[in-house]
N, C-alpha and C positions, 0 to 999 in steps of 0.2 A: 504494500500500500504506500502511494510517494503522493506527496503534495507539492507546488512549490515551498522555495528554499523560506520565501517573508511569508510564507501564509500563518494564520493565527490555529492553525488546526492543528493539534498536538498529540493525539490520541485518534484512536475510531470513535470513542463518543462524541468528539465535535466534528463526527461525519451527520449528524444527524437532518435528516433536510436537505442533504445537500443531492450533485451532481456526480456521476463515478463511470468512466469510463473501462472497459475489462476487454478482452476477450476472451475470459474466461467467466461469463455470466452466472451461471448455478452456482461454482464456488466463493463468486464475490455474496451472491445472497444468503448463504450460507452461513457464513462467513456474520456479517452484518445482521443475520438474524438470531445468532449464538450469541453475538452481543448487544442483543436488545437494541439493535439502530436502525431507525427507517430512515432510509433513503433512496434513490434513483437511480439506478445500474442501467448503467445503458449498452450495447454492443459495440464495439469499436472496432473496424476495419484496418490493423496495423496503425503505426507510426502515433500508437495512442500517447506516448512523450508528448507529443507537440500539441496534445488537445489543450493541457491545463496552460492556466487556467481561465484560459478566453471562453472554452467550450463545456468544460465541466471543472468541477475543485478537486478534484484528486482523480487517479488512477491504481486499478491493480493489474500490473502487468505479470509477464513470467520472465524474469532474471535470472542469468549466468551472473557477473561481473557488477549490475549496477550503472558500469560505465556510462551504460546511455542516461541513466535519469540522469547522473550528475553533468552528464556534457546539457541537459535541457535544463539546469537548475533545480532540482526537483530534489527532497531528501526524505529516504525512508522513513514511518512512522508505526511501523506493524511487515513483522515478515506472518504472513498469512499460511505458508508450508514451506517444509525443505523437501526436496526430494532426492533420488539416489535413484539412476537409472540398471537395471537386472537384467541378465537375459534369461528368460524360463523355457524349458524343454519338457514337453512332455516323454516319458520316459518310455511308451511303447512308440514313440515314433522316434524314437535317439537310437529304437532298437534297428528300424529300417534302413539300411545299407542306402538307399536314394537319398532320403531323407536325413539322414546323418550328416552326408556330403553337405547338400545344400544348406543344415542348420552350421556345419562349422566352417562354411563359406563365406556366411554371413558373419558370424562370430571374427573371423579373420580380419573380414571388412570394418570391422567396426574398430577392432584392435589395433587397424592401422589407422583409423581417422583418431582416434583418442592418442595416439602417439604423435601423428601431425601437432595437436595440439601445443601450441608455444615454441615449432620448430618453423623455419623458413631456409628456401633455397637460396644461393647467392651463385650468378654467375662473373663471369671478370675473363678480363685477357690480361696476358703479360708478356712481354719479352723472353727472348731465352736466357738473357741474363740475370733476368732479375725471378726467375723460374723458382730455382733452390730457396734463395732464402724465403719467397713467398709461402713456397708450402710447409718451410717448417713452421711460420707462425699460425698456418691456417686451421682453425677448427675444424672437426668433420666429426659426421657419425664412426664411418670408421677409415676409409683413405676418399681422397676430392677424386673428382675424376678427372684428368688429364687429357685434351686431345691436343693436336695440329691443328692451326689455322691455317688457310691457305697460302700465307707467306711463311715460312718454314722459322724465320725467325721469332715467330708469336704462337703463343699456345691458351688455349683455351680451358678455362677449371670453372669445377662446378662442381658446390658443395653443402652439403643439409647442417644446419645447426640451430643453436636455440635464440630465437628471436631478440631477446633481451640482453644478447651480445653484439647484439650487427651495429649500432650506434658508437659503440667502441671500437670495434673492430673495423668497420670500413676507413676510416683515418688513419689507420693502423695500416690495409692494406694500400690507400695509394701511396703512403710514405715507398714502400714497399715496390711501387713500380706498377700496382695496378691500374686496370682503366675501364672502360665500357660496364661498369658494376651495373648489374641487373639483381634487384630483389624481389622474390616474389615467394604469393602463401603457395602453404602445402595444405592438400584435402587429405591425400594420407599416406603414412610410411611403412609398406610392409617390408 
């Protein structure tokens, strides 16, 4: 549950009367009705950040990080659920050889999108000279990949690491000789 950062609403009981933006409507009333509040829940089609509070006085959105209310102004007042995502198998279809595959397919897929998480690619060129010393400094999962550019003298790397180093590390690498730096997300790392 966020309100704006200056609003006077402090609690869910000074939601009383008011205006509430969700996409998630049954659990906002719920919600509102275990604490004895009437008020307005209305449907919001995404981008419900930006309703308040021209359009309604607060929001209950669904949050990883936060980051978006606080980039809208907006600061928590009630976490409404935590959750914690499972994967359940039913156990005579874990038993089916087709269906195994397919369930630990998906399991795989998912393993490698949760590892993506907080990791990013970087790509760069370099010289042949400055080759060596680039890649001892370079982070990696576990070696960059190395090719040829088409002038024999420059070579081409490309390498996965964790996002919250590249701020550091790219100043680090043009010192270093690099150039064309390319960053970009990962969906997933198997």
């Amino acid at each position: 549950m966020a309100v704006p950062e200056d609003s006077d609403i402090k609690t869910v009981r000074d939601l009383e009367g008011k205006r509430i933006a969700t996409e998630a409507v049954n659990l906002a009333r719920k919600y509102l009705a275990k604490n004895g509040v009437k008020a307005e829940v209305e449907f919001s089609w995404g981008a419900t950040e930006v309703k308040v509070p021209k359009l309604v006085d607060a929001i209950i959105e669904i949050t990883e990080t936060g980051s978006s209310l606080r980039a809208n102004k907006l600061k928590i007042i009630d976490t409404i659920m935590e959750s914690v995502t499972q994967f359940i198998v039913n156990k005579k279809s874990y038993q089916d050889e087709w269906k195994r595959e397919k369930i630990e397919n998906i399991i795989m897929l998912l393993k490698g999108a949760l590892k993506a998480e907080g990791m990013v690619g970087l790509k760069m060129n370099v010289s042949k000279d400055n080759l060596d010393k680039l890649l001892k400094e370079l982070p990696s999962l576990h070696n960059p990949t190395v090719s040829h550019l088409s002038n024999p003298e420059w070579w081409a790397i490309e390498t996965i690491l964790e996002e919250k180093i590249v701020r550091d590390i790219i100043p680090r690498l043009i010192r270093l000789g690099a150039s064309d730096i390319v960053e970009y997300p990962l969906n997933k790392v198997i």
